[in-house]
N, C-alpha and C positions, 0 to 999 in steps of 0.2 A: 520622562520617556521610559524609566524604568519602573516606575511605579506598579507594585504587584497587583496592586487592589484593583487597576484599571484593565488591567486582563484576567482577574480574574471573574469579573463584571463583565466582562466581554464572552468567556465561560461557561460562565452563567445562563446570559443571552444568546449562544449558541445553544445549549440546551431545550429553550424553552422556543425558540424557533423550529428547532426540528421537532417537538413534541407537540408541537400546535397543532399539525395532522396528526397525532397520534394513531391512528386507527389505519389510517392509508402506508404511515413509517410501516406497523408493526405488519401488515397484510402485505406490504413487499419485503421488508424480511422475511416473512416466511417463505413467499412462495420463490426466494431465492435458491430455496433446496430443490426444489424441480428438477431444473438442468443436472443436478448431483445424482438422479435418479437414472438421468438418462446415462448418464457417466458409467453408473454402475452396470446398467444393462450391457453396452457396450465392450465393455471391459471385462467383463463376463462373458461373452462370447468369444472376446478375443483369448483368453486366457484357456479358454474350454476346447480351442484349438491349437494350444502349446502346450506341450509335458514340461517344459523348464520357464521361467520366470525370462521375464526380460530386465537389463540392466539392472539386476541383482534385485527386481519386485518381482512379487505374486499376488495374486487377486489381493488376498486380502490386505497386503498391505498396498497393493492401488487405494483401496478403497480406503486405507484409513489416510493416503496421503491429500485425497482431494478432499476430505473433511478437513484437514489443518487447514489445507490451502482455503477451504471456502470461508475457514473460522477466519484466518489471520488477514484473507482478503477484506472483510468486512471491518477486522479493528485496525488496520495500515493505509487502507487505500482510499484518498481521496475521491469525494463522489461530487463532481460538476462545480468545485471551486475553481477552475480552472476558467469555467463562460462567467463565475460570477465576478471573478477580480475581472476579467477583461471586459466585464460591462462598465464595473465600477470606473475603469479607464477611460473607456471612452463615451461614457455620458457624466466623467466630471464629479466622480464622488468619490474619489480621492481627496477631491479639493479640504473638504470636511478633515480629514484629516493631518493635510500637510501645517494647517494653522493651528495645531494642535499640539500638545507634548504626547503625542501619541506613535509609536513605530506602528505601520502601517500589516508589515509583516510578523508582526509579534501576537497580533492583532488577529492576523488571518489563522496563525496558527491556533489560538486561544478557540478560533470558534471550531477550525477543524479538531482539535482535540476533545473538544465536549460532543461535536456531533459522531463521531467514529466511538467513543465511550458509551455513550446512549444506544447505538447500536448494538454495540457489545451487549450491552446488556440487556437489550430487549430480546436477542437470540442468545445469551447464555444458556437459560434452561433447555432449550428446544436440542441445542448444540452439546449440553449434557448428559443428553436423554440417550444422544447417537452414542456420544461416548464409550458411555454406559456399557450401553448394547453390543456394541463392537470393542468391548475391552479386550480383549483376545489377537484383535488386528495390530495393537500397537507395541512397540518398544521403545518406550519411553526412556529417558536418561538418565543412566544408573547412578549421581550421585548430584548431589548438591551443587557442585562446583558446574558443571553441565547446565543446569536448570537457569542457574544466576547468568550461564554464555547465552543458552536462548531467549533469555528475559532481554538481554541486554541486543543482539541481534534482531529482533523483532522488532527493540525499540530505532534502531539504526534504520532500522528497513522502512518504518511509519517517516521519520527526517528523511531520508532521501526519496521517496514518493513524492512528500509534501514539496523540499526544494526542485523538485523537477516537474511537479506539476505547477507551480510558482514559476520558473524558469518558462514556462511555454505561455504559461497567462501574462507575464511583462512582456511578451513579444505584442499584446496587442500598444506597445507605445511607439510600434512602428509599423504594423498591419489592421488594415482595418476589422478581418475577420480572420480568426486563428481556429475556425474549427478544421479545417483543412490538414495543419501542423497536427492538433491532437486526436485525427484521428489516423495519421501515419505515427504515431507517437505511441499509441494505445494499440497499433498492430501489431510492432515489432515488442511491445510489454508481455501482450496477453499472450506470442509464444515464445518469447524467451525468458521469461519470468517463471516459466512453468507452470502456470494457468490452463494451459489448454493440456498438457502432457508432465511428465517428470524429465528433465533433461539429460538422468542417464539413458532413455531410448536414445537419446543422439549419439552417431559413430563418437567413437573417444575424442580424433581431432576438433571434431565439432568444441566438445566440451572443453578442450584445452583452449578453445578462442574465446570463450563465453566465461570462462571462468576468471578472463581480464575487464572483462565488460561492468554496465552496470546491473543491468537488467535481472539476472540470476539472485542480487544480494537483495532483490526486492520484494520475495515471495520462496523464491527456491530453497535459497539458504538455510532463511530460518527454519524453512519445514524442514528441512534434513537436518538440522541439528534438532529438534525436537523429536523427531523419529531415531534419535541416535545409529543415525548412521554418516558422522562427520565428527574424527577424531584426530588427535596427534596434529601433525604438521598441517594436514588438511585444513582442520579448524582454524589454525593461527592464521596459516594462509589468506583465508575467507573473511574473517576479521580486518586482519590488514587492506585486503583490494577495497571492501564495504565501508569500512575507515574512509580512505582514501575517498572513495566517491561519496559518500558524504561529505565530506569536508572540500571539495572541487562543487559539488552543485549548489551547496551553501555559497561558497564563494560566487561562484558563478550569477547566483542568484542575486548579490547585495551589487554586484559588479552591472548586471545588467537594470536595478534599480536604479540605481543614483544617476546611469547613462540615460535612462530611460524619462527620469525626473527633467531632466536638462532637455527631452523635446516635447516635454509635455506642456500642455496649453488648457485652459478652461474661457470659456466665455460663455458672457451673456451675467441673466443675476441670479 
């Protein structure tokens, strides 16, 4: 079950699945910066009717915050494994695996990790070109110790994505269609995550409830630690809650497996 070679074969084949459209992959990465465009117009009006910044941004650092956000959206967030395990469940192609020395979930991750890597890289350069261009808009993390928090944040933010999109896709061993669940699931992501907005616009109360939540350490986080602006107590703070809710969805998620395993059924040959 532990066997490295077998996921990393798994990897592998995640790779060369999402590369098999190659031309279709690379032409919706692209034109995923669109929307980025309209962000900008927007936000540029709004800013061009306030003399002071709101929740301690100004244009240009809006703009350099929804460039993280769109980069790191791309290398963290799963894309539709959530309808593919829960097809696997309920058309029986798990089976293939339970008679196997194979974790099923080790499995899924292997492939999501190769296809969010691919990604990355197929919009790295386009995404370094922004950079670039907008090096002026960022304040990046004045030292090493910083760099190694946000490496390590980001990676926490990519595991708790994953066990929560995992978490909604084992619900299909007791529903028959869970698109319903993920797309009240993917509302309350895409604005408290800070997707749609940065979530110091929200009144402070707001931000003191959210900052118990999961939601914030899934995208918000790491961007504001990458924008060095998440220091001291703060920081540790945000570690610890992010900690914590990884380690609750992972749980969550092996808990809701094995219960899940126990009403599961296959038939036919």
């Amino acid at each position: 079950m532990w066997n490295l070679r077998v996921y990393l074969k798994a990897f592998d084949v995640g790779l060369q699945d999402t590369f098999v459209y190659r031309w279709n992959f690379f032409l919706r990465s692209l034109f995923e910066l669109l929307p980025l465009m309209g962000t900008v117009l927007i936000w540029g009006v709004v800013f061009d009717q306030r003399d002071k910044g709101v929740g301690g941004f100004d244009f240009r650092t809006v703009i350099a915050y929804f460039l993280l956000v769109l980069f790191l959206d791309g290398l963290v967030t799963p894309k539709d494994d959530e309808f593919r395990i829960a097809a696997d469940i309920r058309e029986g192609q798990i089976s293939a695996f339970l008679v196997k020395p194979i974790d099923y979930l080790l499995y899924r991750f292997s492939l999501f990790a190769s296809s969010r890597l691919l990604f990355t890289a197929m919009t790295l350069p386009v995404f370094l070109c922004l950079f670039v261009f907008t090096a002026s808009y960022f304040s990046w993390p004045s030292d090493s110790g910083l760099w190694l928090v946000a490496i390590w944040t980001t990676a926490m933010a990519a595991l708790l994505q994953f066990f929560i999109t995992i978490s909604i896709a084992l619900l299909a061993f007791w529903m028959l269609e869970i698109s319903t669940v993920v797309f009240i699931v993917y509302s309350f992501e895409y604005m408290l995550s800070g997707r749609m907005f940065p979530l110091a616009f929200m009144p402070e109360a707001v931000q003191k409830v959210l900052n118990w939540l999961p939601f914030p350490y899934e995208l918000y986080f790491p961007v504001s630690v990458l924008m060095n602006r998440v220091h001291g107590t703060d920081l540790w703070f945000g570690l610890g809650v992010q900690a914590f809710w990884v380690t609750a969805a992972g749980a969550a998620t092996q808990l809701m497996w094995r219960q899940g395993l126990r009403k599961y059924q296959a038939v036919g040959g």
